[in-house]
C-alpha positions in Angstrom: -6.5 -11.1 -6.7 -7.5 -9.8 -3.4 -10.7 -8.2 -4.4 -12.4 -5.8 -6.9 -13.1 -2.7 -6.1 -15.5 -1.4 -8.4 -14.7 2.0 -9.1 -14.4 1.8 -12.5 -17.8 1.2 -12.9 -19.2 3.7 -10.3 -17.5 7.0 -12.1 -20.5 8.0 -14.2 -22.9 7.7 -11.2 -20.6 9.5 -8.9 -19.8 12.4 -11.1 -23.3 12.7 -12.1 -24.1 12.7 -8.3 -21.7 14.8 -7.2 -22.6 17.5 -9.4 -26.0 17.3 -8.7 -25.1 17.3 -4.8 -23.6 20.2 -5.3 -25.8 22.4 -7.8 -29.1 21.4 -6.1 -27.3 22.0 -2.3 -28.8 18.5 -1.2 -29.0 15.1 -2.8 -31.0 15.2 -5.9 -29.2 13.1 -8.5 -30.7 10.5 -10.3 -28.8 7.8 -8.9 -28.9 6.3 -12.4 -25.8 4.3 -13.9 -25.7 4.9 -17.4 -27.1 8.7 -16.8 -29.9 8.3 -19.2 -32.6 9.7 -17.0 -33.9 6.7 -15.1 -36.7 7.8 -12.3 -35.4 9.0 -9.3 -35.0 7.2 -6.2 -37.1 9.7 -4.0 -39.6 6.8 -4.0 -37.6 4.9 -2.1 -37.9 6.7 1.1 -34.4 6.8 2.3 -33.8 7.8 5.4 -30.9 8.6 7.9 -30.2 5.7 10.4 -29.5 7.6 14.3 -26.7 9.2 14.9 -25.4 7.2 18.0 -24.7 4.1 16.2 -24.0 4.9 12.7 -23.1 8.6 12.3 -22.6 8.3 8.7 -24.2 9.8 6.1 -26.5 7.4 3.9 -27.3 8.5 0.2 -30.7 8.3 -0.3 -30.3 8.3 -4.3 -27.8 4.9 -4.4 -28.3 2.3 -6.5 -29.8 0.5 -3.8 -32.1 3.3 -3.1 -33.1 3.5 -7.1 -34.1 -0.4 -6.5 -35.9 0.3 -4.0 -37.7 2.8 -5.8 -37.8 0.4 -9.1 -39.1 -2.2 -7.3 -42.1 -0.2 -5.5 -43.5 0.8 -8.8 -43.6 -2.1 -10.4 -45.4 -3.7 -7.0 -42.7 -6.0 -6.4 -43.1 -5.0 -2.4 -41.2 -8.2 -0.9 -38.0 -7.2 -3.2 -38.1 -4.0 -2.3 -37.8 -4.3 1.4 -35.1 -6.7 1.0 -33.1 -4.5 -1.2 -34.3 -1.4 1.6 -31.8 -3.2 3.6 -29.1 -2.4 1.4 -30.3 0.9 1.0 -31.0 2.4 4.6 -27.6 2.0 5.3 -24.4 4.1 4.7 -22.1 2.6 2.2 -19.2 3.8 0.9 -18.7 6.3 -2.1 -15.8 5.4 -4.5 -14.6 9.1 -5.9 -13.8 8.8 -9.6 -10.9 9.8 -11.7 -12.5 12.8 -13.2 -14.0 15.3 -10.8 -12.2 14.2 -6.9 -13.0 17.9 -5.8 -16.8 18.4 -7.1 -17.6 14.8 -6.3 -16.0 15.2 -2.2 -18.0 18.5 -2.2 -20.8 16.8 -3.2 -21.2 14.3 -0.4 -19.3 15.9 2.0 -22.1 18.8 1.6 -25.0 16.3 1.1 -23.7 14.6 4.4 -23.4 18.5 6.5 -26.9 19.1 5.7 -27.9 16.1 7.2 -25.5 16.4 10.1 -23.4 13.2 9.2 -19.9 11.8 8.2 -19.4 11.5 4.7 -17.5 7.8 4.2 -15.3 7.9 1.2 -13.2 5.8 -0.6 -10.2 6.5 -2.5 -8.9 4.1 -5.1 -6.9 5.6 -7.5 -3.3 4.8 -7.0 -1.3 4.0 -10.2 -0.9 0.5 -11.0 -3.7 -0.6 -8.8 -5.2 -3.9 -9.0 -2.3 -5.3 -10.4 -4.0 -5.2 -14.0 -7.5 -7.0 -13.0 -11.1 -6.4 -13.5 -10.4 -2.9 -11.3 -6.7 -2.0 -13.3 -6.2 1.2 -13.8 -5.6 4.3 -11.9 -4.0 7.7 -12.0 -1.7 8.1 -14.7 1.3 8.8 -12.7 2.8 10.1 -9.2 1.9 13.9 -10.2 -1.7 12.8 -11.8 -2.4 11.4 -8.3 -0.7 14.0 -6.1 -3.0 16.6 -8.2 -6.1 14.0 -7.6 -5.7 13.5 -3.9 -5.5 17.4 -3.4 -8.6 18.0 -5.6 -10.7 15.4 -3.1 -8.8 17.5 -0.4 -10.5 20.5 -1.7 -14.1 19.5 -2.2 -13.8 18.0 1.5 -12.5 21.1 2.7 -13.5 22.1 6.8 -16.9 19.2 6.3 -16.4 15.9 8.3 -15.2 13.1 6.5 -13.7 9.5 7.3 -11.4 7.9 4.4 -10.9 4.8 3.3 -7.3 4.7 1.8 -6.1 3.1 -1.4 -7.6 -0.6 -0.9 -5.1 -3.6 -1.6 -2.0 -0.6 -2.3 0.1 -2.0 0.6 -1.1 -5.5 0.2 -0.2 -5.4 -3.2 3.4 -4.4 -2.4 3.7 -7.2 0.0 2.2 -10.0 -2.1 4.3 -9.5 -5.2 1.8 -8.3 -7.3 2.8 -5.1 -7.7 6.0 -4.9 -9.3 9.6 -4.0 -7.8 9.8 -0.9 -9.7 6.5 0.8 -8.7 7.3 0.7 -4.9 8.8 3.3 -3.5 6.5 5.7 -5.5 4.1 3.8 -3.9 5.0 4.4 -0.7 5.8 8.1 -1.1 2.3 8.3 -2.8 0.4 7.2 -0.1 2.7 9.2 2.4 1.5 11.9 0.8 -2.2 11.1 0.1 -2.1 10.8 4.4 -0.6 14.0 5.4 -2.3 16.1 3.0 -5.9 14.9 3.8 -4.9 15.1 7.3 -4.4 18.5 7.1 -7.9 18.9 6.4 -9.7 19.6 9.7 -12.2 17.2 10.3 -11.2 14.7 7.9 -10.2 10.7 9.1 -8.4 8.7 7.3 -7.6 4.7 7.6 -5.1 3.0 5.2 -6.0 -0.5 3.9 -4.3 -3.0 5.5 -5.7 -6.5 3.7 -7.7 -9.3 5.7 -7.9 -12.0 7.7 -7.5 -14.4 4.9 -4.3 -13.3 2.7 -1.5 -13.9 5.4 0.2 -12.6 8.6 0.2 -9.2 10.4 4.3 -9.9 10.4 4.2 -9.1 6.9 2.2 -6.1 6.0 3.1 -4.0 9.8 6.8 -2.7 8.4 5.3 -1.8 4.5 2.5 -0.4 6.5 4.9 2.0 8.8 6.7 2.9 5.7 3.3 4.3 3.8 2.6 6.3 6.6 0.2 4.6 9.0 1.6 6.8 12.1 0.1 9.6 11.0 -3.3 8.3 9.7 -5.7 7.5 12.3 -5.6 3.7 11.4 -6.1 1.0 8.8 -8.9 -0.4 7.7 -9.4 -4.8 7.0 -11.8 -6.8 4.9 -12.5 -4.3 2.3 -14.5 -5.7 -0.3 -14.1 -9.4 1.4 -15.8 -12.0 3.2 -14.4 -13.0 6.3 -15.9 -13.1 9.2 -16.5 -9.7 11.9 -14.4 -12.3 14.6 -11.4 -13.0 12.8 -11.3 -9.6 11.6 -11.2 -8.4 15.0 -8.5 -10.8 15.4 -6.2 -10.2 12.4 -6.7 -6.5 13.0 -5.5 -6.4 16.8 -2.5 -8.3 16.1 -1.9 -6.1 13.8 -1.9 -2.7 15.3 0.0 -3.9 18.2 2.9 -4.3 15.4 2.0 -0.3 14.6 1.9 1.4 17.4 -1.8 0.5 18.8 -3.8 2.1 16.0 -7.5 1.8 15.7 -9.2 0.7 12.7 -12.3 -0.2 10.9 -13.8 -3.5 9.6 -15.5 -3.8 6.0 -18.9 -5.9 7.2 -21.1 -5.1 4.3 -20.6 -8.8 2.9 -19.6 -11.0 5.5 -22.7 -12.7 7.0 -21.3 -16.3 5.9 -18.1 -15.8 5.9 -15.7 -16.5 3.0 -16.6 -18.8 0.4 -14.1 -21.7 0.4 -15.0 -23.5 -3.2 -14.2 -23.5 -6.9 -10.6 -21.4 -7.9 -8.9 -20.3 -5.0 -7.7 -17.2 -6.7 -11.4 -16.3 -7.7 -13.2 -17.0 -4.4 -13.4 -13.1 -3.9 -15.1 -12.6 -6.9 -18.6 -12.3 -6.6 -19.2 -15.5 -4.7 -22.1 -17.2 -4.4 -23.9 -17.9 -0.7 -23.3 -14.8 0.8 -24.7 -12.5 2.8 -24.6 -8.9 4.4 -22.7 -8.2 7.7 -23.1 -6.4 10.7 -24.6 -3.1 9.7 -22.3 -0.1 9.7 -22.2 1.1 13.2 -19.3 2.7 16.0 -20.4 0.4 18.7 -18.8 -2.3 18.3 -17.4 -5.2 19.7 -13.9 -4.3 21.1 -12.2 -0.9 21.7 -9.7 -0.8 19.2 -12.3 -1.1 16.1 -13.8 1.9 15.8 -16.5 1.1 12.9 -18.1 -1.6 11.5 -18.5 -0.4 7.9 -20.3 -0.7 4.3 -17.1 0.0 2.5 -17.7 -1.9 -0.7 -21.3 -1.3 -1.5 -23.5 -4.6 -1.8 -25.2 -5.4 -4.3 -22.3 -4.3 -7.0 -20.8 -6.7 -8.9 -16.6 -7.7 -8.1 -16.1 -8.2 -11.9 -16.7 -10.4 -14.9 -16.5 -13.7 -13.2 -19.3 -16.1 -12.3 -22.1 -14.6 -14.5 -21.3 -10.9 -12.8 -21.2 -7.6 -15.1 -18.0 -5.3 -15.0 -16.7 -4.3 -11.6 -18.5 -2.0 -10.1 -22.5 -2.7 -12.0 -25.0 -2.5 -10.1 -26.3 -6.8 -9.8 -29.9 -6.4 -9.0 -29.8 -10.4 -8.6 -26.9 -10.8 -6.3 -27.8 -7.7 -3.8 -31.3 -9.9 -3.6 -29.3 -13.0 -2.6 -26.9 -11.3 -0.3 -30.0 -9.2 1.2 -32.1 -12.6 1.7 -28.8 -14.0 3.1 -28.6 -11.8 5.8 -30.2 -12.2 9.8 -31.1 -8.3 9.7 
């Protein structure tokens, strides 16, 4: 309802990544979807973006980045350095079901080496999505207990800053996620906080909706009750479109309701702002006339936001709606539009 996330259709990369991050000590993978051996995005020439504004590590062997490289070969120069837009920046990576501790070593170790933050995103909580195009989830309260230790593992002593559970509290305050699910909710993501907080240099922001979904009043106790005193924030507009300014807005009203926490803003798609025709419950989903945000960075406009970020990763798709492929597919044709969009 509130957004896909698109991790579903970013396990395959991320394992194969991961694994490859981890065998080859650096990032090698080939940053290919449907791991059939696509050409690497080396040819893209990735690099880091300083460290003063955007400390965060970005993958040079994303999607984006293997665009980038697809593009330069076949001499399609001006879609290539539209797509590089996408691809010089850090974005988030979404750890999959499957492997949470070899795919957190992975980045977090890709990210060392290069002497940035690793940005991760966790989606995994059962019953997520309410059943939409990003359902799914751990199996049950141990499955995930076991999952978010094993992405506590692989991030070990390496610095990392986590994106907790998208829509999880929203979804327990919006009546999509049913009655009977809550308080194992709440005790999940409890848990999910203190143990990756244990981890030295690891932060962690729990998602706290947007600017668009309803009032701070409503989401600050559900909030206090998963935790958020012990994370070092929440984080708004993750996988949305409204704008930077009511962000900012929405978010400080909201952490004076929970003790004055920081948080972080999801920019990667909100250059226009949200899109405010056709279905109402389907203008999140891969709408059309958009554009990319700020670029991620830590200087930002007011003191209590302590990143813009690339939290969902432009360019892939919401879900099946609109002409998109599944949740999470790379959408070579909508990263152009939202690239060409864009002021940057």
């Amino acid at each position: 309802m509130y957004g896909s996330r698109g991790a579903a259709g970013m396990r395959a990369t991320a394992a194969v990544l991961g694994a490859a991050l981890l065998i080859a000590g650096c990032s090698s993978g080939d940053g290919d979807d449907d791991g059939d051996g696509g050409d690497k995005a080396g040819g893209a020439g990735i690099t880091q973006q300083p460290k003063d504004a955007a400390p965060f590590w970005v993958n040079p062997d994303g999607n984006a980045a293997q665009q980038v490289a697809d593009y330069v070969k076949d001499n399609k120069k001006t879609e290539a350095d539209q797509i590089r837009k996408i691809a010089q920046q850090p974005t988030g990576e979404w750890i999959g079901p499957e492997n949470p501790e070899q795919e957190a070593r992975g980045f977090t170790e890709a990210a060392a080496k290069a002497d940035r933050t690793a940005l991760l995103v966790l989606y995994n909580i059962p019953h997520r999505d309410c059943g939409q195009y990003s359902g799914g989830g751990a199996a049950d309260g141990n499955a995930y207990r076991s999952w978010i230790d094993g992405v506590a593992r692989g991030i070990g002593d390496r610095s990392a800053t986590v994106i907790l559970e998208p829509d999880a509290v929203l979804h327990l305050v919006d009546g999509c996620t049913p009655g009977e699910f809550h308080e194992e909710r709440y005790a999940l993501l409890k848990y999910a906080i203190d143990r990756l907080k244990s981890q030295q240099n690891t932060k962690v922001y729990l998602d706290a909706g947007n600017a668009g979904w309803g009032h701070p009043d409503q989401i600050f106790e559900p909030l206090n009750r998963a935790g958020i005193t012990q994370a070092d924030g929440f984080s708004v507009n993750v996988s949305n479109f409204y704008s930077t300014e009511d962000s900012i807005a929405y978010g400080k009203e909201l952490s004076a309701k929970v003790g004055d926490k920081h948080f972080v803003i999801d920019t990667s798609r909100n250059g226009n702002g949200p899109y405010t025709e056709g279905d109402p419950n389907e203008r999140w989903c891969n709408p059309p006339g958009r554009a990319l945000g700020e670029t991620p960075t830590t200087k930002t406009a007011d003191p209590l936001v302590d990143a813009y970020l690339w939290i969902k990763r432009p360019g892939e798709s919401d879900g099946e709606c609109k002409g998109g492929p599944r949740a999470g597919a790379w959408w070579p044709d909508y990263a152009l539009k939202l690239a060409r969009g864009s002021t940057t």
